[in-house]
ZADO-1210 file (C-alpha; in nm, 4 decimals, padded with zeros to 6 digits):
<atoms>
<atom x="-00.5816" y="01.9485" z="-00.0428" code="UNK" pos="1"/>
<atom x="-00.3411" y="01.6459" z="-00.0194" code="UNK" pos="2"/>
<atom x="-00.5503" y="01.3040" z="00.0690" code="UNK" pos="3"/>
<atom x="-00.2855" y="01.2156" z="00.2797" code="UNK" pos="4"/>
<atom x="-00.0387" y="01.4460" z="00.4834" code="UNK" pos="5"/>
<atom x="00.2427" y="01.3173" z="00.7500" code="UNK" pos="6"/>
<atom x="00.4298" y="01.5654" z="00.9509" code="UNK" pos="7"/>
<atom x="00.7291" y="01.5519" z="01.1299" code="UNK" pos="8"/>
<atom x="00.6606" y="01.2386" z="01.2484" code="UNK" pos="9"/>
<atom x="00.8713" y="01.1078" z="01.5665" code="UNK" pos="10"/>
<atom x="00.8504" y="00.7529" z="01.7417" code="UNK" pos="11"/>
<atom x="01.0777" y="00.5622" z="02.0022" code="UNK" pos="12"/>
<atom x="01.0496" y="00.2167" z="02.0786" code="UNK" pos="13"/>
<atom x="01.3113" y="00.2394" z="02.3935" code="UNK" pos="14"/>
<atom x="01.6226" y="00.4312" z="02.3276" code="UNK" pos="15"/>
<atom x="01.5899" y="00.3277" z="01.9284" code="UNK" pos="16"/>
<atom x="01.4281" y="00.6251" z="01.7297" code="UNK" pos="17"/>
<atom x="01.2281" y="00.4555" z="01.4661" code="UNK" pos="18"/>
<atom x="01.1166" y="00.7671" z="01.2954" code="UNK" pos="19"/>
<atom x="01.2914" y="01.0909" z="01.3044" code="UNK" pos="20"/>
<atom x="01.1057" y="01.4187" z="01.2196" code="UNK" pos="21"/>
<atom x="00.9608" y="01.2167" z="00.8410" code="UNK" pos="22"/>
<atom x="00.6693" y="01.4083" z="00.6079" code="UNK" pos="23"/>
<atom x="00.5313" y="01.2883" z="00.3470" code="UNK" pos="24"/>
<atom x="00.1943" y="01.3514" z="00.1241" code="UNK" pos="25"/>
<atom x="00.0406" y="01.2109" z="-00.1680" code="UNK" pos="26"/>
<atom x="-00.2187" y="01.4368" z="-00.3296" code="UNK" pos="27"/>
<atom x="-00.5431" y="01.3384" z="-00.5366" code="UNK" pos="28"/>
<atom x="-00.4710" y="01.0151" z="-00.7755" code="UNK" pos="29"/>
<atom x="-00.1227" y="01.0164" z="-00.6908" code="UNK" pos="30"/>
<atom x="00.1284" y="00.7488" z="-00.6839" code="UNK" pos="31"/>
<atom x="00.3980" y="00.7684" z="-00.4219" code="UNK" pos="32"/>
<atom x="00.6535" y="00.5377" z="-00.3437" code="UNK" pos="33"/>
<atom x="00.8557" y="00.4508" z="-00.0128" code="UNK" pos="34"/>
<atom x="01.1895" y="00.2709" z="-00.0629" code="UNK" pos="35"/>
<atom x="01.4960" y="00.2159" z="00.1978" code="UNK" pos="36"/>
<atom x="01.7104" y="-00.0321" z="00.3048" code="UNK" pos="37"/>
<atom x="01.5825" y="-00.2859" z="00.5429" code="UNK" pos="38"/>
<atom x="01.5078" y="-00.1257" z="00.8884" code="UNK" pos="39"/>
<atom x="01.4801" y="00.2514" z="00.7321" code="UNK" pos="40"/>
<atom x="01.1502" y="00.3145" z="00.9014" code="UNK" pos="41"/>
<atom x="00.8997" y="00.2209" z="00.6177" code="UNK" pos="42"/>
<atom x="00.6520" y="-00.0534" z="00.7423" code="UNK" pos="43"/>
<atom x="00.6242" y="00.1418" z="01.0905" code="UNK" pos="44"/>
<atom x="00.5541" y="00.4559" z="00.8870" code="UNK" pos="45"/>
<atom x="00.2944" y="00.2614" z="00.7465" code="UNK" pos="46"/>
<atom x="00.2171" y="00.1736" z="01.0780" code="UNK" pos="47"/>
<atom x="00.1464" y="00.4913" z="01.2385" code="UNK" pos="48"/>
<atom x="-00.0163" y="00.5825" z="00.9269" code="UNK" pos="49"/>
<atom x="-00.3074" y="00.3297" z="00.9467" code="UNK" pos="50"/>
<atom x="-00.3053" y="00.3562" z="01.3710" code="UNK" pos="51"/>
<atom x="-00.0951" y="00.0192" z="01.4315" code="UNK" pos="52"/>
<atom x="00.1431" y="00.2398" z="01.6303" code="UNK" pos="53"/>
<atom x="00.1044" y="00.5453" z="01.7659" code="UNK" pos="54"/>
<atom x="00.3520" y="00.8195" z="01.7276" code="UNK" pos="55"/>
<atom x="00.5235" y="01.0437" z="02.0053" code="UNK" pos="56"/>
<atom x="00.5208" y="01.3926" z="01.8080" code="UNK" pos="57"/>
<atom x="00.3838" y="01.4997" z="01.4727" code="UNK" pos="58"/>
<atom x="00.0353" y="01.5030" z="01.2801" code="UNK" pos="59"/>
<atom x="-00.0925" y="01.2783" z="01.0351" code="UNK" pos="60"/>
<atom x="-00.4153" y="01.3983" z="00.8368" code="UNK" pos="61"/>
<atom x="-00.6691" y="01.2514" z="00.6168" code="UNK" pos="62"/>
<atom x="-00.8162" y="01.4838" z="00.3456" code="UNK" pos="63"/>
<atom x="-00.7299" y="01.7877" z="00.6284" code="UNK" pos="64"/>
<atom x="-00.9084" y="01.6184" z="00.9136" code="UNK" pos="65"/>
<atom x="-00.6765" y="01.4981" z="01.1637" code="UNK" pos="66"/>
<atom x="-00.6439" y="01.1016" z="01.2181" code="UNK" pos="67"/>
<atom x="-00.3251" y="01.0923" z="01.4624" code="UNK" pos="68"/>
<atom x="-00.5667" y="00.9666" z="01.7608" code="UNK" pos="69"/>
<atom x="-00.7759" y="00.7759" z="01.5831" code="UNK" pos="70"/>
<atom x="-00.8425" y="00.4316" z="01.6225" code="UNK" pos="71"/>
<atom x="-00.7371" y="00.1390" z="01.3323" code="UNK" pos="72"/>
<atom x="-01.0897" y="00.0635" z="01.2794" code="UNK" pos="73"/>
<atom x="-01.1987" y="00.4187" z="01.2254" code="UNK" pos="74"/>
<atom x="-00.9565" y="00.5192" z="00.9616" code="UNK" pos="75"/>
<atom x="-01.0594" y="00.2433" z="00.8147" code="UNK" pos="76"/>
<atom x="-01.3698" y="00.3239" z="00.7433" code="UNK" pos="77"/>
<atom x="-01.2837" y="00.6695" z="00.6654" code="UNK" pos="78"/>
<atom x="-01.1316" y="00.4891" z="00.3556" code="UNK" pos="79"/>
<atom x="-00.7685" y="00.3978" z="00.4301" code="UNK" pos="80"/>
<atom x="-00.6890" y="00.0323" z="00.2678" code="UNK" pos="81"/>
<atom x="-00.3902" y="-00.1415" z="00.3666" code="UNK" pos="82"/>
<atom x="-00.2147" y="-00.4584" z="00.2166" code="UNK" pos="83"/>
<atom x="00.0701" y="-00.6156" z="00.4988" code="UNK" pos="84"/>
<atom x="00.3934" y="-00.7788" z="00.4680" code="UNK" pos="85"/>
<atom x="00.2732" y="-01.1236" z="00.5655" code="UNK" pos="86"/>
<atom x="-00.0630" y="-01.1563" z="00.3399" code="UNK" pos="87"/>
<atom x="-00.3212" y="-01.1525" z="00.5777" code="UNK" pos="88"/>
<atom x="-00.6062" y="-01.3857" z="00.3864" code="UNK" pos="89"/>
<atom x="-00.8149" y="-01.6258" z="00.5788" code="UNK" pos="90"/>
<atom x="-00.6034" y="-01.9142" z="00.4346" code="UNK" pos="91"/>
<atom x="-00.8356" y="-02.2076" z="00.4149" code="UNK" pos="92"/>
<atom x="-01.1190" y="-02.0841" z="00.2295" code="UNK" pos="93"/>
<atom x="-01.1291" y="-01.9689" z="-00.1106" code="UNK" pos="94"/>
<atom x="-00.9878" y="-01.6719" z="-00.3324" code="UNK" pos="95"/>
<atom x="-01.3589" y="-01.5753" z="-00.3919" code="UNK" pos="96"/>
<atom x="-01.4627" y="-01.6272" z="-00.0393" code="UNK" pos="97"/>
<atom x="-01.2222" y="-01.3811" z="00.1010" code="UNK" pos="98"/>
<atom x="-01.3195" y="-01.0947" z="-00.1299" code="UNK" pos="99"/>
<atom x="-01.6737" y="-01.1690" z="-00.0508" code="UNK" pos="100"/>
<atom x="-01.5524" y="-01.1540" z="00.3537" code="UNK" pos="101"/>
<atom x="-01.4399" y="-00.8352" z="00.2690" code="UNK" pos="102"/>
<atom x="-01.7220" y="-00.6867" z="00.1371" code="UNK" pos="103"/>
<atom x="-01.8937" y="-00.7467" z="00.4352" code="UNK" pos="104"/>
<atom x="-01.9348" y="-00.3793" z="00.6254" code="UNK" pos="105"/>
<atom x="-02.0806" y="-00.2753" z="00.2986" code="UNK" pos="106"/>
<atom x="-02.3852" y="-00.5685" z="00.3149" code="UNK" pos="107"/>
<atom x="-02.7654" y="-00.4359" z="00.3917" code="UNK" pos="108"/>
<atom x="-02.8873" y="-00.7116" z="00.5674" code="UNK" pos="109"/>
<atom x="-02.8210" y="-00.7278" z="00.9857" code="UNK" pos="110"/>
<atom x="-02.6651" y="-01.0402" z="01.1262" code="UNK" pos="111"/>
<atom x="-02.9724" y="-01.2498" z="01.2245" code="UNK" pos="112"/>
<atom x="-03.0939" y="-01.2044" z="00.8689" code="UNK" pos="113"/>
<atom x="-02.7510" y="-01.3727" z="00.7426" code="UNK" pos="114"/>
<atom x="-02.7624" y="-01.6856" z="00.9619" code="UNK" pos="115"/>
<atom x="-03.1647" y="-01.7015" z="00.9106" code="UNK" pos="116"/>
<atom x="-03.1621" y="-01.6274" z="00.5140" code="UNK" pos="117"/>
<atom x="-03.4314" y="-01.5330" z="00.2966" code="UNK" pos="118"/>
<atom x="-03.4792" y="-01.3656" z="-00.0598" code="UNK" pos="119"/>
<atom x="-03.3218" y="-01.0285" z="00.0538" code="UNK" pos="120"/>
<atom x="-02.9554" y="-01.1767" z="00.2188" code="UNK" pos="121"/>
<atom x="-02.9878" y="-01.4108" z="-00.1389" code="UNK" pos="122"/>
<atom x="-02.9547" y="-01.1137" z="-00.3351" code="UNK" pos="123"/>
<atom x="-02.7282" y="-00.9243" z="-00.1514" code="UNK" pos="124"/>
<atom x="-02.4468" y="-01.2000" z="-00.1061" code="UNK" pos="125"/>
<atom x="-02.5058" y="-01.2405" z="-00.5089" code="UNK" pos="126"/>
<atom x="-02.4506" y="-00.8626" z="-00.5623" code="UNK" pos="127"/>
<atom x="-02.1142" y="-00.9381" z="-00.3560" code="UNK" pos="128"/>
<atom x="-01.9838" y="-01.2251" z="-00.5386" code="UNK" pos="129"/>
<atom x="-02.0549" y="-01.0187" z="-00.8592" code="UNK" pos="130"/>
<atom x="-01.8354" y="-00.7743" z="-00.7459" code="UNK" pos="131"/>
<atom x="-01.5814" y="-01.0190" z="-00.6457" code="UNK" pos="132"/>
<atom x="-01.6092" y="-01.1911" z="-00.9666" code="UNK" pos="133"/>
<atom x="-01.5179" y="-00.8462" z="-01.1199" code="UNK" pos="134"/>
<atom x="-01.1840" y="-00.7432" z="-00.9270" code="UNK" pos="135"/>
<atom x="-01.0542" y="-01.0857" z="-00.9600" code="UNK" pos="136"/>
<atom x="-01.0849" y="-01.0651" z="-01.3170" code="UNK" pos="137"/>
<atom x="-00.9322" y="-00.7219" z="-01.2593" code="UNK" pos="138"/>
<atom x="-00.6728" y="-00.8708" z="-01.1453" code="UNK" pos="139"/>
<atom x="-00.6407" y="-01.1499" z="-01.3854" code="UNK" pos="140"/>
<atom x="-00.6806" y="-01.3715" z="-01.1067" code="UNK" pos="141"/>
<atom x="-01.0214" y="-01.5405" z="-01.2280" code="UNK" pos="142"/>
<atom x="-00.8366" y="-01.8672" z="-01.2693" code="UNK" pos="143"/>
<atom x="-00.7667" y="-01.9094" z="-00.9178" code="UNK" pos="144"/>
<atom x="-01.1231" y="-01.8173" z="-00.7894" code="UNK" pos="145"/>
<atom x="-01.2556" y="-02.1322" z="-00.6524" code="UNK" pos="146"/>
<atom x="-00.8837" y="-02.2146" z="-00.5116" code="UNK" pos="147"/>
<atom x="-00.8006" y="-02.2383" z="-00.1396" code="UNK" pos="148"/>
<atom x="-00.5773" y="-01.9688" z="-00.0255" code="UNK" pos="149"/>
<atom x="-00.3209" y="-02.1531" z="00.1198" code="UNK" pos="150"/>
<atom x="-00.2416" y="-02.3816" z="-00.2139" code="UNK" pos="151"/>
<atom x="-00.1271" y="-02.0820" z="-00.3662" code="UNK" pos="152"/>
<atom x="00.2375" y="-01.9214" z="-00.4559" code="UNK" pos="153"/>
<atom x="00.3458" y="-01.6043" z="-00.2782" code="UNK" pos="154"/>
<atom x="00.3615" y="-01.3928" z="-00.5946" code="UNK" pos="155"/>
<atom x="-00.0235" y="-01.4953" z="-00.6082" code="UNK" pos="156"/>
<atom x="-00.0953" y="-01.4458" z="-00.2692" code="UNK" pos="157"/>
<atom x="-00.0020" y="-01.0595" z="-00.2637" code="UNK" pos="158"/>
<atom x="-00.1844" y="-01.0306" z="-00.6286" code="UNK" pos="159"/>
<atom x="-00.4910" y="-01.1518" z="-00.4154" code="UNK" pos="160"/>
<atom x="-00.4511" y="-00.9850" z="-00.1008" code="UNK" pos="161"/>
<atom x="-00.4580" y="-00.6384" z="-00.3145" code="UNK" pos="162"/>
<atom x="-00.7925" y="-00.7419" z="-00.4747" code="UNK" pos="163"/>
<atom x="-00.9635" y="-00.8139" z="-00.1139" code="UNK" pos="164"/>
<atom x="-00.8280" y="-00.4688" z="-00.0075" code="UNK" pos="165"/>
<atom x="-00.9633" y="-00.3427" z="-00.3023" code="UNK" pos="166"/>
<atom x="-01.3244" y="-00.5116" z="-00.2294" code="UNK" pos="167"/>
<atom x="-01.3531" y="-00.2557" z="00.0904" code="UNK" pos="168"/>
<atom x="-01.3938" y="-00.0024" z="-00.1775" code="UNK" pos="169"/>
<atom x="-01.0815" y="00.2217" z="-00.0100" code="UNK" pos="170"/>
<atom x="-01.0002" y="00.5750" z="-00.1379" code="UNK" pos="171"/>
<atom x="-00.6107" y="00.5598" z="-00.0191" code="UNK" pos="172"/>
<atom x="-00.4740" y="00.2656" z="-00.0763" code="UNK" pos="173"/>
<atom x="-00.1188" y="00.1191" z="00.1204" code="UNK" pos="174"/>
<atom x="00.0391" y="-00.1386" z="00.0038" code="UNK" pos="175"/>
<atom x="00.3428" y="-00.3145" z="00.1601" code="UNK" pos="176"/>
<atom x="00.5667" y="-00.4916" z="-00.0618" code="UNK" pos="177"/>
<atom x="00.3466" y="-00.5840" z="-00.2718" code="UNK" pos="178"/>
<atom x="00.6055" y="-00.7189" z="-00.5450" code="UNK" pos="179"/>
<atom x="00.7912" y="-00.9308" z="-00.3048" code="UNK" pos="180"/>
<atom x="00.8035" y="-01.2523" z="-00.4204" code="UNK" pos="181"/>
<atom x="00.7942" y="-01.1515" z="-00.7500" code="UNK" pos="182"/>
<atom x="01.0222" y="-01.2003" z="-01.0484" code="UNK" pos="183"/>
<atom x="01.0593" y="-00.9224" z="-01.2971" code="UNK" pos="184"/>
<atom x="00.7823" y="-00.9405" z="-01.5328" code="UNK" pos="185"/>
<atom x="00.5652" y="-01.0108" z="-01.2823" code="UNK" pos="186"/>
<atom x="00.6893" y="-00.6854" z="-01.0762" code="UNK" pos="187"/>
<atom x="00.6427" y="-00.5011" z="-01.4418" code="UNK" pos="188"/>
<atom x="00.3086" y="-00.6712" z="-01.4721" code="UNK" pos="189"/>
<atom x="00.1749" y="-00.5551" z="-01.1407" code="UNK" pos="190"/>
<atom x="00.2803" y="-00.2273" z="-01.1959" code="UNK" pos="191"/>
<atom x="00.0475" y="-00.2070" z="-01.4807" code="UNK" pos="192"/>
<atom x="-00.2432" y="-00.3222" z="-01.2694" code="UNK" pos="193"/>
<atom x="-00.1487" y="-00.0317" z="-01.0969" code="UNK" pos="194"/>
<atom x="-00.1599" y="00.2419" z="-01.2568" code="UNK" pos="195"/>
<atom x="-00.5410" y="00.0156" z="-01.4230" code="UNK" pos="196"/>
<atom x="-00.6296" y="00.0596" z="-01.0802" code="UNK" pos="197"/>
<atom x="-00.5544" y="00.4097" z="-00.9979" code="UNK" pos="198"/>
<atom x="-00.7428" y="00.4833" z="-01.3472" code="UNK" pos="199"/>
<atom x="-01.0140" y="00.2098" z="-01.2904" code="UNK" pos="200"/>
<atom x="-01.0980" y="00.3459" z="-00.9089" code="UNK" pos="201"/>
<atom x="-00.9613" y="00.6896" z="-00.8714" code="UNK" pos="202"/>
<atom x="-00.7735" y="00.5898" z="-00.5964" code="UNK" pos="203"/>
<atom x="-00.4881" y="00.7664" z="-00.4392" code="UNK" pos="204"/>
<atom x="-00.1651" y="00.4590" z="-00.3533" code="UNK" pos="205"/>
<atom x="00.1307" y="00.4739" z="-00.1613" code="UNK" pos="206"/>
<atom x="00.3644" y="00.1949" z="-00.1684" code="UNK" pos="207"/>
<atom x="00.6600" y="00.0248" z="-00.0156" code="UNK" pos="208"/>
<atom x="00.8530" y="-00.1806" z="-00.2024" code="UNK" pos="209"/>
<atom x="01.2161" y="-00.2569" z="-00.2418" code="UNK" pos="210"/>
<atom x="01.1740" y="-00.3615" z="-00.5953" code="UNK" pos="211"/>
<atom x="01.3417" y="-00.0012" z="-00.7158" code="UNK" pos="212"/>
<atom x="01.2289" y="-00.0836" z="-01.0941" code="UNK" pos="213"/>
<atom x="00.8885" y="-00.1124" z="-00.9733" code="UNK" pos="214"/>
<atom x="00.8582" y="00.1648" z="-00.7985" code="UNK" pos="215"/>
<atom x="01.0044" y="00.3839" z="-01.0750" code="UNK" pos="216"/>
<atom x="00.7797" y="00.2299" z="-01.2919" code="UNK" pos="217"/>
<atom x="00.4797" y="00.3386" z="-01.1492" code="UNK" pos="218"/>
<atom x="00.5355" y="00.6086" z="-00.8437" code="UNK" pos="219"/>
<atom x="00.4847" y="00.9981" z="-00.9657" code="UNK" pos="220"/>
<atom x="00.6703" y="01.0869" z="-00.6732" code="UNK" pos="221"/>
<atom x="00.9488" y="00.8780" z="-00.4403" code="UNK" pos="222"/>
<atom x="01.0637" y="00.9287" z="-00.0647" code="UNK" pos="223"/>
<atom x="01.4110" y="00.7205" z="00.0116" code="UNK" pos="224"/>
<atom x="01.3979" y="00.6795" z="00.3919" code="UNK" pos="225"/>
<atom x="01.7551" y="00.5539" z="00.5874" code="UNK" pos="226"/>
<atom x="01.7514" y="00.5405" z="00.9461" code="UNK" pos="227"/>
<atom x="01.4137" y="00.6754" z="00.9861" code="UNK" pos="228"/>
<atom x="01.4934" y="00.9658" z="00.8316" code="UNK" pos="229"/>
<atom x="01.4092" y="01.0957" z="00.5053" code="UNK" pos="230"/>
<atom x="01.7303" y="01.0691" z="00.2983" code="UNK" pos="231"/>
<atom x="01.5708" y="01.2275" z="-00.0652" code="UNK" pos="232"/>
<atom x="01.2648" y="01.3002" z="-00.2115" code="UNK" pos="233"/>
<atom x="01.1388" y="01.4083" z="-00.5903" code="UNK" pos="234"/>
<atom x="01.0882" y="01.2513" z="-00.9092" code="UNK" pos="235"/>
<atom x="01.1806" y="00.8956" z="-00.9502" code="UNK" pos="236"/>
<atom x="01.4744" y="00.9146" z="-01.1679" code="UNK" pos="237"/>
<atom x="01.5763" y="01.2033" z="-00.9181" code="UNK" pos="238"/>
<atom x="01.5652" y="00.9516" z="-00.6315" code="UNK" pos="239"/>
<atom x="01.7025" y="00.7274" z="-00.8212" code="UNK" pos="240"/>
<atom x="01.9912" y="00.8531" z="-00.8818" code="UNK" pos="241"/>
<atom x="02.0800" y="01.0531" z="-00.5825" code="UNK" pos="242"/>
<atom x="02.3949" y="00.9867" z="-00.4770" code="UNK" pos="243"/>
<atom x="02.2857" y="00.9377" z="-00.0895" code="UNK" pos="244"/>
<atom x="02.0004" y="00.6395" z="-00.2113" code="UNK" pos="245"/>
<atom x="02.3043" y="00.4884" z="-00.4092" code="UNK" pos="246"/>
<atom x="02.5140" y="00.4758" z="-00.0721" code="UNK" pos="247"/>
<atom x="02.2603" y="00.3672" z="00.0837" code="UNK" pos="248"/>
<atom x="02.1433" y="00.0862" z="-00.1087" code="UNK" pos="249"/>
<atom x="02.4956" y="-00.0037" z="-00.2103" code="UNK" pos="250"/>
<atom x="02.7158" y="00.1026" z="00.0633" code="UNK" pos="251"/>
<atom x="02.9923" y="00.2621" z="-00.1500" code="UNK" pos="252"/>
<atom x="03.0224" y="00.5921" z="-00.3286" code="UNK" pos="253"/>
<atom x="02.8407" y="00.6321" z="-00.6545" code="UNK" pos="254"/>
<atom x="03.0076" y="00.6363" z="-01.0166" code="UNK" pos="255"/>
<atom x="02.8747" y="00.9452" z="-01.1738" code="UNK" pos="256"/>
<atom x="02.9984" y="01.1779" z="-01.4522" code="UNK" pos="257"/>
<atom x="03.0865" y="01.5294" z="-01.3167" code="UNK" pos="258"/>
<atom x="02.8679" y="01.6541" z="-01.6096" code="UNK" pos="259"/>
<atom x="02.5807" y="01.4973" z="-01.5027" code="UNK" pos="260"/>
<atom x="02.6250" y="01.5628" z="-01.1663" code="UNK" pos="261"/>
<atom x="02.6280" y="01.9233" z="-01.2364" code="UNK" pos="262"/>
<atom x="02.2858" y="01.9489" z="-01.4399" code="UNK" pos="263"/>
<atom x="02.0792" y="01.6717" z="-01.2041" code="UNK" pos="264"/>
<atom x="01.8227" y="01.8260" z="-00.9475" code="UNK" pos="265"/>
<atom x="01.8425" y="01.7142" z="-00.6277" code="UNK" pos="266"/>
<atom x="01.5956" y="01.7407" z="-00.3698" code="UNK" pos="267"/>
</atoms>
């Protein structure tokens, strides 16, 4: 059973078809990556996905049960994480603050017992620092703990934003860009987080990203959309490669030898 499964997925805003018959699915601990040009489709695939937007045809399932109609809040809690162009961090509090925020749903103590206190909310709200105190260090971010959101630099900011995600303790994880901003040994960096992660949580990730080197890094499987369509799917170096992506991405025709034209697989 795939964790997540999209099916011919169609939405209009107007007389502009955003999405255009797309599927996609990333199975059990999989890696899948989403590139395209600018305005291919892939944030409001994402979109639909997590129930931002709602689509005008085609399913979307979660582990086989059908999420299409459900509310944002609800597939949330079913386990769907999701990380956002724009970082969306409470920016005037602290890096440690906002993963304890997080952690929040998960707390055993009702609201009246937070804003009244006692031995029981004490603990708790320890346990939860703890455990932000462990992703940050996850994500070698310890150093920044105790500094206010909006002091920090964008490549930090996204590094951040994935460990607050991460404190909702999400079983598919989305994540948007998340090496924009990023020079490239940071973006090679974060890919090895990554693939920590997927081994640290057991945590299926999809991911958008136009940082191609990134996503080949880490993806084990790679969906090029162009125009809301699906232009090529497969292996990474598959996608890679395919002569649409390269005309897509570039805009010209692709140099290629006619040899190894012949022997690639192309999706």
């Amino acid at each position: 059973m795939s964790v997540l499964e999209v099916r011919n997925l169609n939405i209009q805003f107007g007389g502009v078809r955003a999405l255009d018959h797309v599927s996609m699915e990333a199975g059990e601990w999989e890696i899948v990556g989403i590139i395209g040009p600018n305005g291919a489709g892939k944030t409001t695939l994402f979109n639909c996905i997590t129930g931002f937007y709602r689509p005008n045809k085609g399913k979307i399932r979660y582990r086989g049960k059908p999420i299409t109609r459900l509310p944002v809040h609800k597939r949330t809690a079913l386990g769907i994480g999701r990380t956002f162009q724009n970082v969306g961090l409470v920016k005037n509090t602290t890096v440690a603050e906002n993963l304890v925020t997080a952690q929040h749903l998960e707390t055993n103590y009702d609201p009246w017992a937070g804003m009244l206190g006692g031995p029981a909310t004490f603990a708790e709200e320890a346990r939860l620092r703890e455990r932000a105190d462990q992703l940050l260090e996850l994500m070698d971010l310890s150093d920044v703990a105790e500094a206010r959101v909006a002091d920090l630099p964008y490549g930090v900011l996204k590094r951040v934003e994935i460990a607050t995600v991460l404190a909702t303790d999400p079983d598919l994880l989305l994540l948007d860009e998340p090496g924009s901003g990023m020079g490239p040994e940071e973006a090679h960096a974060l890919g090895d987080t990554l693939l920590e992660l997927r081994k640290e949580f057991g945590i299926t990730i999809v991911m958008i990203d136009h940082h191609v080197p990134l996503v080949t890094q880490v993806s084990d499987y790679v969906y090029c959309l162009n125009f809301g369509e699906v232009l090529a799917e497969g292996r990474p170096d598959v996608v890679r490669n395919h002569p649409e992506v390269v005309r897509a991405y570039l805009g010209e025709e692709p140099v290629e030898d006619p040899a190894d034209v012949a022997s690639e697989e192309y999706v």
